[in-house]
N, CA, C, O and CB atoms as a CASP TS submission, in Angstrom:
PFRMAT TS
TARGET T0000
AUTHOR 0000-0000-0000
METHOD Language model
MODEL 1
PARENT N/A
ATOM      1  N   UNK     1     -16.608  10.928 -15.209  1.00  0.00           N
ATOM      2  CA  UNK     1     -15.677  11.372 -16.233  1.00  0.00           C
ATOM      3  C   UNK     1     -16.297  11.218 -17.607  1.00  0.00           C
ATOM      4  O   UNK     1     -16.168  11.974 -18.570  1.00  0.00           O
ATOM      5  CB  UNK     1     -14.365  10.592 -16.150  1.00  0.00           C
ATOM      6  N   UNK     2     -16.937  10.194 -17.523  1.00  0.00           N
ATOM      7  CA  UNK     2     -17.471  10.220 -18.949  1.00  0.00           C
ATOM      8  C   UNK     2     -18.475  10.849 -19.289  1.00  0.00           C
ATOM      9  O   UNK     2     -18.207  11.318 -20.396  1.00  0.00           O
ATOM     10  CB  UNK     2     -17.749   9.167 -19.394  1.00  0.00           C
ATOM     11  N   UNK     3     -20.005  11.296 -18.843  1.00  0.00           N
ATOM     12  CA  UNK     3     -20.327  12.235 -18.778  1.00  0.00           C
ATOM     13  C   UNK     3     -19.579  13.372 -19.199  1.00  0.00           C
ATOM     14  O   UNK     3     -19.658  13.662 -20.393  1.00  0.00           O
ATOM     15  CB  UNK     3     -20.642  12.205 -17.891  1.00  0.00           C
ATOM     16  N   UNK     4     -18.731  14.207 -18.313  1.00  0.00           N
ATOM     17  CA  UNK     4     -18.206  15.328 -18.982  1.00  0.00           C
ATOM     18  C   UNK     4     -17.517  15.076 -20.224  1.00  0.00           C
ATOM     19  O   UNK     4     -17.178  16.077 -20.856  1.00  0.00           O
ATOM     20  CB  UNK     4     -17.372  15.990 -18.163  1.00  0.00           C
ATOM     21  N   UNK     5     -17.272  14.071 -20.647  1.00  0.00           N
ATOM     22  CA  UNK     5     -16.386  13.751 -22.026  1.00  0.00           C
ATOM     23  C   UNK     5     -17.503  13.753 -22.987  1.00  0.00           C
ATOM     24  O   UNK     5     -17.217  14.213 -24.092  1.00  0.00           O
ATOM     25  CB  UNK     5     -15.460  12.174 -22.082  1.00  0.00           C
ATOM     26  N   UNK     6     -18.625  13.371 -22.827  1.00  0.00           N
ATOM     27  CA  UNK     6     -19.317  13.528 -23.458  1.00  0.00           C
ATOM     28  C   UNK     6     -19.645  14.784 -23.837  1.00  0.00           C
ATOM     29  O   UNK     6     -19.198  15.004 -24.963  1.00  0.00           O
ATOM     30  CB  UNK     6     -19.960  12.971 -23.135  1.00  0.00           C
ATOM     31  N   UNK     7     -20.308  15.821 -23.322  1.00  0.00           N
ATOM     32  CA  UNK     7     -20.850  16.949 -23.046  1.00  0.00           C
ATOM     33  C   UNK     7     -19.554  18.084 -23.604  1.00  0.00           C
ATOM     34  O   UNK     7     -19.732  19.103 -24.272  1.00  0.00           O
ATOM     35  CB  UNK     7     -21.309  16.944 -21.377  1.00  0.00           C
ATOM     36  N   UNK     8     -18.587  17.680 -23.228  1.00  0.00           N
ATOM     37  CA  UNK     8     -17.257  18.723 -23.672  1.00  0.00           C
ATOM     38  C   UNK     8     -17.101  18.502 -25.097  1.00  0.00           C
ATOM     39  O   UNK     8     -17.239  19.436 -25.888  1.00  0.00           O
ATOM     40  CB  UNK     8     -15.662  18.372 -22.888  1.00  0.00           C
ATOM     41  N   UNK     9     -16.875  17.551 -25.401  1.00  0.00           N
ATOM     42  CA  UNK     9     -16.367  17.366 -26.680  1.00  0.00           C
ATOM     43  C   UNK     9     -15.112  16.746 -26.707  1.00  0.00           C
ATOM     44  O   UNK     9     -14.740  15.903 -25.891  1.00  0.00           O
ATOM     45  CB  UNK     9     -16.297  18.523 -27.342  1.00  0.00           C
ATOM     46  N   UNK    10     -14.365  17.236 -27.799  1.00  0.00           N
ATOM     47  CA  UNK    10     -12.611  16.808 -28.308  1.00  0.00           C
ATOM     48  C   UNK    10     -12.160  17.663 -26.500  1.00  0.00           C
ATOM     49  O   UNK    10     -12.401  18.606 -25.747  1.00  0.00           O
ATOM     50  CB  UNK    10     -11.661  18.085 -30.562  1.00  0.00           C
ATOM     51  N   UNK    11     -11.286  16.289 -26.717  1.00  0.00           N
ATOM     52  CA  UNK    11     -10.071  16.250 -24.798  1.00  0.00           C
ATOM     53  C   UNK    11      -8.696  15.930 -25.678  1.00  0.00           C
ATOM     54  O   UNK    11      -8.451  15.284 -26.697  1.00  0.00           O
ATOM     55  CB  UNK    11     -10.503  14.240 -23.037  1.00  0.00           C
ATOM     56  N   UNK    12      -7.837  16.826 -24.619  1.00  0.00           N
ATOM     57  CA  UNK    12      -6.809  16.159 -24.647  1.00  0.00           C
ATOM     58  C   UNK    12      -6.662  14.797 -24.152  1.00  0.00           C
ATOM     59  O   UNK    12      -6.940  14.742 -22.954  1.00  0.00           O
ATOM     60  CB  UNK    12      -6.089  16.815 -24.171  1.00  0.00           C
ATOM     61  N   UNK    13      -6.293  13.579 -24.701  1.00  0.00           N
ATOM     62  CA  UNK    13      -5.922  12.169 -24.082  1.00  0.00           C
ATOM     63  C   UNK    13      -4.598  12.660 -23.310  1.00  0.00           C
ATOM     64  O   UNK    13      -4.459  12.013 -22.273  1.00  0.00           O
ATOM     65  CB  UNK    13      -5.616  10.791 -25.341  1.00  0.00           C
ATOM     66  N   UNK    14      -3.633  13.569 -23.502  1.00  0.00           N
ATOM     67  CA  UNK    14      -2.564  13.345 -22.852  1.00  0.00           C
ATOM     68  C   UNK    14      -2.453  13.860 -21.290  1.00  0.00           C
ATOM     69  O   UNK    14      -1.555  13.895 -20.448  1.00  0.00           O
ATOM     70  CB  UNK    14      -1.619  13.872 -23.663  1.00  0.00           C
ATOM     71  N   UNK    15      -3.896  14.254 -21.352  1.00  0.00           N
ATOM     72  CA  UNK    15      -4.068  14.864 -19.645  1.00  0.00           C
ATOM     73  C   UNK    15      -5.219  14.171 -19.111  1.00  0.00           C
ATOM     74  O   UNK    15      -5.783  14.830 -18.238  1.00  0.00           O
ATOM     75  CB  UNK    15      -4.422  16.675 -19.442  1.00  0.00           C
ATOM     76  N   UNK    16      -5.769  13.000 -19.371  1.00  0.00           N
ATOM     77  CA  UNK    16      -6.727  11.983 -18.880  1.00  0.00           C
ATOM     78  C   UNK    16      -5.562  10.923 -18.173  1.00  0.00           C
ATOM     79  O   UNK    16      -4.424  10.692 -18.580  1.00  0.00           O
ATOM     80  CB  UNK    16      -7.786  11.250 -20.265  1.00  0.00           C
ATOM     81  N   UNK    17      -6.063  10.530 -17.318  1.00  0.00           N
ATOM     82  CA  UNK    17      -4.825   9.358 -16.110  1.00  0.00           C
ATOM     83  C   UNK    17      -5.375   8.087 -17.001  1.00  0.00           C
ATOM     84  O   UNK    17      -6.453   8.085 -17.595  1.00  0.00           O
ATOM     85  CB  UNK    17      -5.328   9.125 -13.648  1.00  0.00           C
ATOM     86  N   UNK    18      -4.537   7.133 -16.981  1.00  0.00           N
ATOM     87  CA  UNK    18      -5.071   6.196 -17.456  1.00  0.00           C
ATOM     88  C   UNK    18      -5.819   4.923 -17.189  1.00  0.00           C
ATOM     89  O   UNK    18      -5.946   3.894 -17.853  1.00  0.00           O
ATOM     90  CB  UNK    18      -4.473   6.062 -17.857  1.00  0.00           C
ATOM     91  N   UNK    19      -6.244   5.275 -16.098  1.00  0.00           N
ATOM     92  CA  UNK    19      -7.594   4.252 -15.227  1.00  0.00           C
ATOM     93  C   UNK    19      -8.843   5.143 -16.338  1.00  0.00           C
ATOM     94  O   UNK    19      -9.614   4.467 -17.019  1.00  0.00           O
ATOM     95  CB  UNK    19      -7.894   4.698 -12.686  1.00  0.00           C
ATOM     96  N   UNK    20      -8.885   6.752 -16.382  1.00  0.00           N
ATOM     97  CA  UNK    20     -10.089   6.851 -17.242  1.00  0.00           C
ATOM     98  C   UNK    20      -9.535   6.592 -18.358  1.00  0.00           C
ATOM     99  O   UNK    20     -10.524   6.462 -19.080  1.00  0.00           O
ATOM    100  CB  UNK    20     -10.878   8.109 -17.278  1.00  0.00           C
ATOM    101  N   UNK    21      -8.582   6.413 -19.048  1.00  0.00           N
ATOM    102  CA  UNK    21      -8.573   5.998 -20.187  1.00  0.00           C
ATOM    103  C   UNK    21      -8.919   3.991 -21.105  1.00  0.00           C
ATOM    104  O   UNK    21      -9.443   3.579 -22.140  1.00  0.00           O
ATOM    105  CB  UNK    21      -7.272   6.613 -20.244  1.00  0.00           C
ATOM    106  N   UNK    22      -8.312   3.456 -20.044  1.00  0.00           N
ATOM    107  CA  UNK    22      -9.193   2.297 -19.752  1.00  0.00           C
ATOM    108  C   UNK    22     -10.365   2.311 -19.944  1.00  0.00           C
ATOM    109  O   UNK    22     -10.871   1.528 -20.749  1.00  0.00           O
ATOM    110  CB  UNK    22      -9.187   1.930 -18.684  1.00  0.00           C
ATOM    111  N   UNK    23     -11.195   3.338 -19.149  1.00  0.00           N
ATOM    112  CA  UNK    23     -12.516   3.142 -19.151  1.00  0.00           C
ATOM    113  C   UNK    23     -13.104   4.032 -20.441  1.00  0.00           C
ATOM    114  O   UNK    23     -14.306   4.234 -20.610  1.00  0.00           O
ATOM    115  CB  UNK    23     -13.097   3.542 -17.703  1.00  0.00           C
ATOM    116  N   UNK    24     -12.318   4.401 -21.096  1.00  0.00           N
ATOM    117  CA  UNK    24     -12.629   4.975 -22.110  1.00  0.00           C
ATOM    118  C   UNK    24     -12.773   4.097 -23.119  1.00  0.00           C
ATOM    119  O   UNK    24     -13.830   4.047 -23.749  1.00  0.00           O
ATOM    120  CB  UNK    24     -11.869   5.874 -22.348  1.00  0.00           C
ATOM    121  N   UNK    25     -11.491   3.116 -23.457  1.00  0.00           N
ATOM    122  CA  UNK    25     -11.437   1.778 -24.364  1.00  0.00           C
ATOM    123  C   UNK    25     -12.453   0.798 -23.846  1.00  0.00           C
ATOM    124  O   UNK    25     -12.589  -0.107 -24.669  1.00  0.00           O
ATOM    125  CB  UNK    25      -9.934   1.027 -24.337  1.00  0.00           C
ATOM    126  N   UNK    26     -13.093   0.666 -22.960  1.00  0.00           N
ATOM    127  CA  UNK    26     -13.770  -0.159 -22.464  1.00  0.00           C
ATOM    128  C   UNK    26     -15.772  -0.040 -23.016  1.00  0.00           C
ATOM    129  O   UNK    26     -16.552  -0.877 -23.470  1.00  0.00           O
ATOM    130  CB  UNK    26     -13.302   0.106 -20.875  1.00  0.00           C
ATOM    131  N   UNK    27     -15.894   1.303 -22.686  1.00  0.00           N
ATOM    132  CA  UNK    27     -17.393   1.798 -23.022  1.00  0.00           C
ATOM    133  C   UNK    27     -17.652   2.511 -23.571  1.00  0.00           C
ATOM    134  O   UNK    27     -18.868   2.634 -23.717  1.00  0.00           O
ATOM    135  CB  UNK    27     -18.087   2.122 -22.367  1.00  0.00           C
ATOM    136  N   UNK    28     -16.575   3.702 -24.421  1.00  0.00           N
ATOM    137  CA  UNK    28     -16.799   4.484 -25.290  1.00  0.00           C
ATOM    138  C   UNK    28     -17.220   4.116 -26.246  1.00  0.00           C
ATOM    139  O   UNK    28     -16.502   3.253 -26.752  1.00  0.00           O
ATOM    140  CB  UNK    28     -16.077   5.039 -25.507  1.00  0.00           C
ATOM    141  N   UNK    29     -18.827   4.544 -27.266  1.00  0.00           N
ATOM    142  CA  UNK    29     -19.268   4.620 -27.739  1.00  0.00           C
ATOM    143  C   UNK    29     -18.389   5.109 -28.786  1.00  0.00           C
ATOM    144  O   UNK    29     -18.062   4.367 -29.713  1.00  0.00           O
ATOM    145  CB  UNK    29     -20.082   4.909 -27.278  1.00  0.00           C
ATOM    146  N   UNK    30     -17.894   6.579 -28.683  1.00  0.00           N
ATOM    147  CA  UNK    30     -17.489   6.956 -29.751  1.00  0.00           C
ATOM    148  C   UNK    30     -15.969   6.096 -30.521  1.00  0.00           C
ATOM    149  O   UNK    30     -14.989   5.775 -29.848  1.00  0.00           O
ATOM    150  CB  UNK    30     -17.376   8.398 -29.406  1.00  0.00           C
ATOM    151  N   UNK    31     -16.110   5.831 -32.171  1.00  0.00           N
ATOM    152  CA  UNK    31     -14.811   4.953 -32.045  1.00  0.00           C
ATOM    153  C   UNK    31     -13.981   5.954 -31.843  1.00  0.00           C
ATOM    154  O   UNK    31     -13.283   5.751 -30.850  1.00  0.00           O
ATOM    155  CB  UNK    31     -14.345   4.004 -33.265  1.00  0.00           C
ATOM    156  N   UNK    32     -13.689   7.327 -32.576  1.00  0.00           N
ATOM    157  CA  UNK    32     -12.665   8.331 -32.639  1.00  0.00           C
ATOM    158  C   UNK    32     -12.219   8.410 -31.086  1.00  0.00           C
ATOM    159  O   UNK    32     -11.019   8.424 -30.810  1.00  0.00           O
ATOM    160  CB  UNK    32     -13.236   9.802 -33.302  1.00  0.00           C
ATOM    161  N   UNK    33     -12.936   8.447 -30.354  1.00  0.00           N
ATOM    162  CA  UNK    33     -12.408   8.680 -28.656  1.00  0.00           C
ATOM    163  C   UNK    33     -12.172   7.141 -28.443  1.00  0.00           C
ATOM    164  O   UNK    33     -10.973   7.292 -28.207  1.00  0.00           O
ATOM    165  CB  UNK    33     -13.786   9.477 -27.302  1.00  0.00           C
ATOM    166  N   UNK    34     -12.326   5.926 -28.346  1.00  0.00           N
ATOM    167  CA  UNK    34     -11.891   4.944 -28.171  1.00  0.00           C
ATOM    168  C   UNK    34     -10.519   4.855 -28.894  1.00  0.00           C
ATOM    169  O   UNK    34      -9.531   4.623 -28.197  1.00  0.00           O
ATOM    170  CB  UNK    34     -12.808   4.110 -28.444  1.00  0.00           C
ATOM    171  N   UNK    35     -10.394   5.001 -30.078  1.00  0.00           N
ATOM    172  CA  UNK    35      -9.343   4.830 -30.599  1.00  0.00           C
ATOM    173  C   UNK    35      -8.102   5.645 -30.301  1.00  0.00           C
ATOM    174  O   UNK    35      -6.997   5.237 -30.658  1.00  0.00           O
ATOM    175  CB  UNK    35      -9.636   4.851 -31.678  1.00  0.00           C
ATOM    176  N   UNK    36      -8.279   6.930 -29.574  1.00  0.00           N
ATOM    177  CA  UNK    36      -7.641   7.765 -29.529  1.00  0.00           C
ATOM    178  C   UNK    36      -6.873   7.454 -28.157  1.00  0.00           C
ATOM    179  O   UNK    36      -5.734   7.853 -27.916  1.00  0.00           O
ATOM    180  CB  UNK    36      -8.369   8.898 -29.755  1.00  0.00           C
ATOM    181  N   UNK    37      -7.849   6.498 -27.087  1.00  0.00           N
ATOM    182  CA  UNK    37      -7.860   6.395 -25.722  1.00  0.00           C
ATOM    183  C   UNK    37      -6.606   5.171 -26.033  1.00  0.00           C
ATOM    184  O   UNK    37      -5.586   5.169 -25.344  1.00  0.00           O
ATOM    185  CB  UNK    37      -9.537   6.002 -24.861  1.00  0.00           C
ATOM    186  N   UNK    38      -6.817   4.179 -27.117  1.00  0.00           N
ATOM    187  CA  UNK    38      -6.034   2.853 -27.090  1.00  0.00           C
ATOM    188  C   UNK    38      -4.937   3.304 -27.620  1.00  0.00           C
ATOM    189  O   UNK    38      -3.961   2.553 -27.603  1.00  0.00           O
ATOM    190  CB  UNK    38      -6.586   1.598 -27.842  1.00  0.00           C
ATOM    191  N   UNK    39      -4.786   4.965 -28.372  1.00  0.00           N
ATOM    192  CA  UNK    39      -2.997   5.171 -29.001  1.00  0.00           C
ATOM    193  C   UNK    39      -2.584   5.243 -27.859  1.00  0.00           C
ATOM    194  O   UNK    39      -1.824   4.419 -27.349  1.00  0.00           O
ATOM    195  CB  UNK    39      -2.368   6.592 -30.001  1.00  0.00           C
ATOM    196  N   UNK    40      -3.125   6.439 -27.207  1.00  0.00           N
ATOM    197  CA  UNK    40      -2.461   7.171 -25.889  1.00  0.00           C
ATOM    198  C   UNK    40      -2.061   6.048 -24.641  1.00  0.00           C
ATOM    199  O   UNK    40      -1.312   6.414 -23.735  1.00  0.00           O
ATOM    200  CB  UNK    40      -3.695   8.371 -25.209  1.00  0.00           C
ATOM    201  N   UNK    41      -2.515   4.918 -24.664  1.00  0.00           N
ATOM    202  CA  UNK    41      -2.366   4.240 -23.788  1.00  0.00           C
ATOM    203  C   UNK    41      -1.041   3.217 -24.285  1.00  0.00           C
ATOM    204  O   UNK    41      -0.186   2.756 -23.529  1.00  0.00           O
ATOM    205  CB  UNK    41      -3.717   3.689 -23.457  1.00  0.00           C
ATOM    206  N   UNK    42      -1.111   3.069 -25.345  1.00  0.00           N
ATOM    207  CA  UNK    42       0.080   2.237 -26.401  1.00  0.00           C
ATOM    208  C   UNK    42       1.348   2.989 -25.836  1.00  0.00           C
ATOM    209  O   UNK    42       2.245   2.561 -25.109  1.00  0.00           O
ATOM    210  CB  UNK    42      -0.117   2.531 -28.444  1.00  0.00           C
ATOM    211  N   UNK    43       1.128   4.397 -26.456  1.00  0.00           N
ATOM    212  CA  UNK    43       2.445   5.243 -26.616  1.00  0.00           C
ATOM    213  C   UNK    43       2.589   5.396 -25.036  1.00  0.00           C
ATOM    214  O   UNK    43       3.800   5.501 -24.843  1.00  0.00           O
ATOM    215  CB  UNK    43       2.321   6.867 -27.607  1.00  0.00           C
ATOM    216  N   UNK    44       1.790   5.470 -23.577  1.00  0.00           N
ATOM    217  CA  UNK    44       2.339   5.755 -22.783  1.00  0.00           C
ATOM    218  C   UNK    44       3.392   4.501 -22.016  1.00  0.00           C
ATOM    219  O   UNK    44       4.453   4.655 -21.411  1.00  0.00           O
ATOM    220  CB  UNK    44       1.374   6.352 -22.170  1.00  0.00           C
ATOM    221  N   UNK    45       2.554   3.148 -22.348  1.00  0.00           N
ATOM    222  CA  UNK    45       3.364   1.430 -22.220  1.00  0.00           C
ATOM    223  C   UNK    45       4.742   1.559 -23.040  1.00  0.00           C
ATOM    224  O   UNK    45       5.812   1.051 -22.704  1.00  0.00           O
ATOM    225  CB  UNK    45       2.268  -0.106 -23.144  1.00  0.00           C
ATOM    226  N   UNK    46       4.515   2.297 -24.121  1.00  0.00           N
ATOM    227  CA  UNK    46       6.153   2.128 -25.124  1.00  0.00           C
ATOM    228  C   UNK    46       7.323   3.246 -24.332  1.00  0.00           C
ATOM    229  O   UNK    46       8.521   3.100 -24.576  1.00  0.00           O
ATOM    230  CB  UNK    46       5.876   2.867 -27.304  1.00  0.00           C
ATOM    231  N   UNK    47       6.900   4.224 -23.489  1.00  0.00           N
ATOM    232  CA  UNK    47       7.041   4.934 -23.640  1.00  0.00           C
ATOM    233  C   UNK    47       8.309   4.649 -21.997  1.00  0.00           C
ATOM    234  O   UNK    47       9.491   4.882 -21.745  1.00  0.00           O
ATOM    235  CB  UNK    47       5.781   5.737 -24.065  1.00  0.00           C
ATOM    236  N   UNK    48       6.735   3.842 -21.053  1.00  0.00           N
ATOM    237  CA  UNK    48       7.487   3.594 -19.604  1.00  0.00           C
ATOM    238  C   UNK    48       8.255   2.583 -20.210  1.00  0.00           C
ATOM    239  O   UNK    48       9.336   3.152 -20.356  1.00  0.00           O
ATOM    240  CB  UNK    48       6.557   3.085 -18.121  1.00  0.00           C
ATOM    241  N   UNK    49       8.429   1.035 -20.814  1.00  0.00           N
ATOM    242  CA  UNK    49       9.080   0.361 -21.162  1.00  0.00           C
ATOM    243  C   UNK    49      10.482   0.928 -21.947  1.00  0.00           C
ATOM    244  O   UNK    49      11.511   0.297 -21.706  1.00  0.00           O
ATOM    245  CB  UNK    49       8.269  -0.343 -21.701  1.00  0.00           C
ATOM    246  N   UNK    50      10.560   1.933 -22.750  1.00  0.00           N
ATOM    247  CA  UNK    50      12.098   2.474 -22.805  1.00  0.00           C
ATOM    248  C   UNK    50      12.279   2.908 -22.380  1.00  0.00           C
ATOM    249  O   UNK    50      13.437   3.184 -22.693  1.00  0.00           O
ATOM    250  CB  UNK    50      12.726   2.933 -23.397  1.00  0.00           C
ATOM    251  N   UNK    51      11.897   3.687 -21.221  1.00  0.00           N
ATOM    252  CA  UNK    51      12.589   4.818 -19.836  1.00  0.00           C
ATOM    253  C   UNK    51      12.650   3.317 -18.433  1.00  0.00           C
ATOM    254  O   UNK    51      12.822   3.628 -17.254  1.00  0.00           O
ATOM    255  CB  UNK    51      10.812   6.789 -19.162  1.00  0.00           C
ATOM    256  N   UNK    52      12.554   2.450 -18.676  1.00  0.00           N
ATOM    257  CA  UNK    52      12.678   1.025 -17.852  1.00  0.00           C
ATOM    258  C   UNK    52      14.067   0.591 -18.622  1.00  0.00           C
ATOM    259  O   UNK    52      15.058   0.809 -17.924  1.00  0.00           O
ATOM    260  CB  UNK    52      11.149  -0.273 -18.089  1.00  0.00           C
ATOM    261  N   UNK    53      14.333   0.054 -19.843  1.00  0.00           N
ATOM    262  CA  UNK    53      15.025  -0.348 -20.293  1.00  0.00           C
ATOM    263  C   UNK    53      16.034   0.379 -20.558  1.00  0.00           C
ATOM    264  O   UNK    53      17.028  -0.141 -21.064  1.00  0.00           O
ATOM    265  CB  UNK    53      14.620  -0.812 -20.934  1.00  0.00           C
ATOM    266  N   UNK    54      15.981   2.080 -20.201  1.00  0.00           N
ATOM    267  CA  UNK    54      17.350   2.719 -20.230  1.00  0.00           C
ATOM    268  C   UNK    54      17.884   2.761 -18.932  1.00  0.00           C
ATOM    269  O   UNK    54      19.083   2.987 -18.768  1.00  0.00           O
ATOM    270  CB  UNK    54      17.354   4.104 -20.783  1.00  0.00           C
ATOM    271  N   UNK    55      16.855   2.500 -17.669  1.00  0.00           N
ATOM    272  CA  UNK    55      17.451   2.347 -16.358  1.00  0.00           C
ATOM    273  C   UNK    55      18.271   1.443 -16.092  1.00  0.00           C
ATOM    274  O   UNK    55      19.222   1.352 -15.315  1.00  0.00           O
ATOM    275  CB  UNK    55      16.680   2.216 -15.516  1.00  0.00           C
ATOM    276  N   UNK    56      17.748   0.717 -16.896  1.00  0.00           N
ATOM    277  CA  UNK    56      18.584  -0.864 -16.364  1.00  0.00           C
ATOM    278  C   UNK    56      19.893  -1.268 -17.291  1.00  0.00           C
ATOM    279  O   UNK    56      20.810  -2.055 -17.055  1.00  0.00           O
ATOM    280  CB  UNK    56      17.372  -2.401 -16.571  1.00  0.00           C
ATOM    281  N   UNK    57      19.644  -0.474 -18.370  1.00  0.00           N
ATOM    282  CA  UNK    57      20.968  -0.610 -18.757  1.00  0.00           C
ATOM    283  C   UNK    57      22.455  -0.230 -18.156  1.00  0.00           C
ATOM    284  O   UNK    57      22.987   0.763 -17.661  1.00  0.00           O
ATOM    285  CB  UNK    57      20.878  -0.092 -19.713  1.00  0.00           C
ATOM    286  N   UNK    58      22.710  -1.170 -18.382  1.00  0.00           N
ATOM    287  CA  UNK    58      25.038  -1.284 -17.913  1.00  0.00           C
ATOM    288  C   UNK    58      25.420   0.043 -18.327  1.00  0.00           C
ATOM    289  O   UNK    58      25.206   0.397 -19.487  1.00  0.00           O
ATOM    290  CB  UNK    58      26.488  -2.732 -19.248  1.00  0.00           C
ATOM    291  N   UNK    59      26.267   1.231 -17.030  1.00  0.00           N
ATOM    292  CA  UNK    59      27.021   2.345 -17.761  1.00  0.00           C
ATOM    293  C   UNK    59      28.300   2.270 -17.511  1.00  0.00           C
ATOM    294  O   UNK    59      29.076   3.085 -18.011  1.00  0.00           O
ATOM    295  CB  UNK    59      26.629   3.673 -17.447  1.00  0.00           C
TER
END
């Protein structure tokens, strides 16, 4: 995966799974793609944690 990330260029983060995105924050060289890998991974944790916390809420 990284290879082709390399070689391609600008990716969508929102269509990378996030095991490669991990491994993106982990060894990416580039900061712009590291940094981009640690929003997308933020916003997808904020994202399952309020679709968790609206399940469980009392109706």
């Amino acid at each position: 995966m990284r290879q082709v990330v390399e070689s391609v260029g600008p990716i969508d983060m929102r269509l990378v799974p996030d095991s490669d995105l991990r491994s993106i924050v982990a060894a990416e060289k580039s900061d712009l793609r590291r940094v981009a890998a640690e929003k997308e991974l933020a916003f997808r944790a904020a994202h399952r944690n309020a679709a968790s916390a609206h399940a469980h809420r009392p109706h």
